[in-house]
C-alpha positions in Angstrom: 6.7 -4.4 33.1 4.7 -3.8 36.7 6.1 -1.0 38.5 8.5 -1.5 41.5 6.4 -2.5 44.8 8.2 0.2 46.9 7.8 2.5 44.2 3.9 2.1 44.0 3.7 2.4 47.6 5.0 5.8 48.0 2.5 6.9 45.6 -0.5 6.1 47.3 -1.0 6.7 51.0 -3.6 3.8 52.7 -5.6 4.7 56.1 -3.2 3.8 58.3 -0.5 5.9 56.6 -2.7 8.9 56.6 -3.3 8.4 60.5 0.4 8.4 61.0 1.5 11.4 59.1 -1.7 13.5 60.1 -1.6 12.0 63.9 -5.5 11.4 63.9 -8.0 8.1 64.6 -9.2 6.4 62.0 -12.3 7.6 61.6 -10.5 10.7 61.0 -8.3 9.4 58.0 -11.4 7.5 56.3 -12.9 11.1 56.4 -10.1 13.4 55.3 -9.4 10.4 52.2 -12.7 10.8 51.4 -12.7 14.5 51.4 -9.6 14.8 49.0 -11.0 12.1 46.9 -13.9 14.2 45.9 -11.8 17.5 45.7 -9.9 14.8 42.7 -12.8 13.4 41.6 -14.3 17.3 41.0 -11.0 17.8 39.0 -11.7 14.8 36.6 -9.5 12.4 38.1 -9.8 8.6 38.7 -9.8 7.8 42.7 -9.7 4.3 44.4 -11.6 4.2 47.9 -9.1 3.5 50.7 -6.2 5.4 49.2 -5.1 8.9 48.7 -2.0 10.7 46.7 0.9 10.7 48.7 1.5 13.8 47.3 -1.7 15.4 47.1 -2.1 14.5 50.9 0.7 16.3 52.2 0.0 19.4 49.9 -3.6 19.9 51.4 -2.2 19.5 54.6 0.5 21.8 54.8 3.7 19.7 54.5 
């Protein structure tokens, strides 16, 4: 059975997302993605280009 659509959105944050919660450009959001991709990537998990954990995203940044 294929998860919920809302569900897996909440998950994983996009660009755009990550713009609005962290009130930057862009350029900015491709760059802190990228960043916290590798920090996951160095801890032995799987990342996909152009998203970030919800989760993880707002722990690194504070909220």
């Amino acid at each position: 059975m294929k998860p919920d659509k809302q569900a897996e959105k909440s998950k994983m944050a996009t660009v755009d997302e990550v713009m609005e919660i962290l009130q930057v450009s862009k350029s900015t959001a491709y760059h802190t993605m990228q960043r916290l991709n590798q920090e996951l990537k160095d801890k032995g998990f799987i990342t996909h280009a152009g998203r970030v954990p919800r989760s993880y995203l707002l722990k690194r940044c504070g909220f």
